[in-house]
C-alpha positions in Angstrom: 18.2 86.2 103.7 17.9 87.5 107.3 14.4 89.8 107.6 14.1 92.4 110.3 11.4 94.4 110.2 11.0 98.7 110.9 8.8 98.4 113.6 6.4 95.6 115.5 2.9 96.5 113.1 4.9 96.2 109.9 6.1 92.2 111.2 2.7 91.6 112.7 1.5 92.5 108.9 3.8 90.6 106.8 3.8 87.4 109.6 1.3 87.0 111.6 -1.8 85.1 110.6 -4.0 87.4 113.6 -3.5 90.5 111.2 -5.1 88.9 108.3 -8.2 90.6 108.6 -6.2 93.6 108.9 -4.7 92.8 105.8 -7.9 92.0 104.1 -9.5 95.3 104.8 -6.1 97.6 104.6 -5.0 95.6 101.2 -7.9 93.2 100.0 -7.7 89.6 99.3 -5.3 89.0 96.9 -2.4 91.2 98.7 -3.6 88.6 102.2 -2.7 86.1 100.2 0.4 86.9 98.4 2.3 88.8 100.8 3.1 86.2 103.3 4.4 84.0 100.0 6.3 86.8 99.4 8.4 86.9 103.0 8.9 83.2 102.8 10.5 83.8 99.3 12.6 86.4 100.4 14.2 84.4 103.2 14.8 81.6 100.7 17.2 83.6 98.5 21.3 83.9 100.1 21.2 87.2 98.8 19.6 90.0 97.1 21.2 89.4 93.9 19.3 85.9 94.0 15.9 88.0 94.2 14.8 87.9 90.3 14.1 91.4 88.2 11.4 89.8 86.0 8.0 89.0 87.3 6.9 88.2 89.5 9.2 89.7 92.2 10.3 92.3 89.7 13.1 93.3 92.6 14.2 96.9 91.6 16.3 99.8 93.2 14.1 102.6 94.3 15.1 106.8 94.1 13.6 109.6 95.6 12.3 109.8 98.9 13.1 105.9 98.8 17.1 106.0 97.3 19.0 103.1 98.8 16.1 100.8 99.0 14.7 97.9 96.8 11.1 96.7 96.1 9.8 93.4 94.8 6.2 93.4 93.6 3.1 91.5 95.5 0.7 92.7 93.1 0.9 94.7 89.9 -0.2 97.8 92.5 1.1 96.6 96.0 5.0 96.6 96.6 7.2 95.2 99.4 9.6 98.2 100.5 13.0 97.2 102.1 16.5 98.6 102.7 19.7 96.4 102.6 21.6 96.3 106.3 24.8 95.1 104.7 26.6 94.4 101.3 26.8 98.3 100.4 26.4 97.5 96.7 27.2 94.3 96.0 23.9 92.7 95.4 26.0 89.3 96.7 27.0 90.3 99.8 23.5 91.7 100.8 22.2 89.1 103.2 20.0 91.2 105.2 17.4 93.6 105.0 14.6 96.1 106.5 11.2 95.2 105.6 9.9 99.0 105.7 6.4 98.8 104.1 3.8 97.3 102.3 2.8 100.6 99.4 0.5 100.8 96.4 2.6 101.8 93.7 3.0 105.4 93.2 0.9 106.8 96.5 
């Protein structure tokens, strides 16, 4: 898949090696370690559909103040918030996607 991200902090966090030790103190170790693995995973995948439901990327549809975005897990409390750019529904044709933010589940 195709990655953009919302803004310049939020692809400086999820790519760029400089902001680890803003990772480290922001999210702890095991989120600095994970979280990169993650982004290279997601761009492996054709599409959204391809992103697995069960653990560990647990990729689920979010409501509320997030409806029309997706999450996958990094941790069992951090998650990767992101918004599809294309395939309306159709978990197939969704082939690119908004990285919004790194969250701990349920703040």
């Amino acid at each position: 898949m195709k990655l953009v991200y919302k803004n310049k902090k939020i692809e400086n966090v999820c790519t760029s090696y400089s902001y680890n030790n803003l990772i480290l103190k922001e999210y702890g170790n095991i989120v600095a370690k994970k979280l990169p693995q993650r982004i290279i995973e997601l761009k492996s995948f054709n599409s959204l559909q391809e992103v697995p439901t069960s653990l560990p990327f647990r990729r689920h549809k979010l409501i509320g103040k997030y409806d029309g975005c997706f999450a996958i897990n990094i941790t069992n409390q951090y998650r990767l918030i992101f918004r599809p750019l294309n395939g309306n529904d159709d978990l197939k044709q969704i082939d690119r996607i908004e990285i919004l933010e790194v969250s701990k589940h349920y703040e």
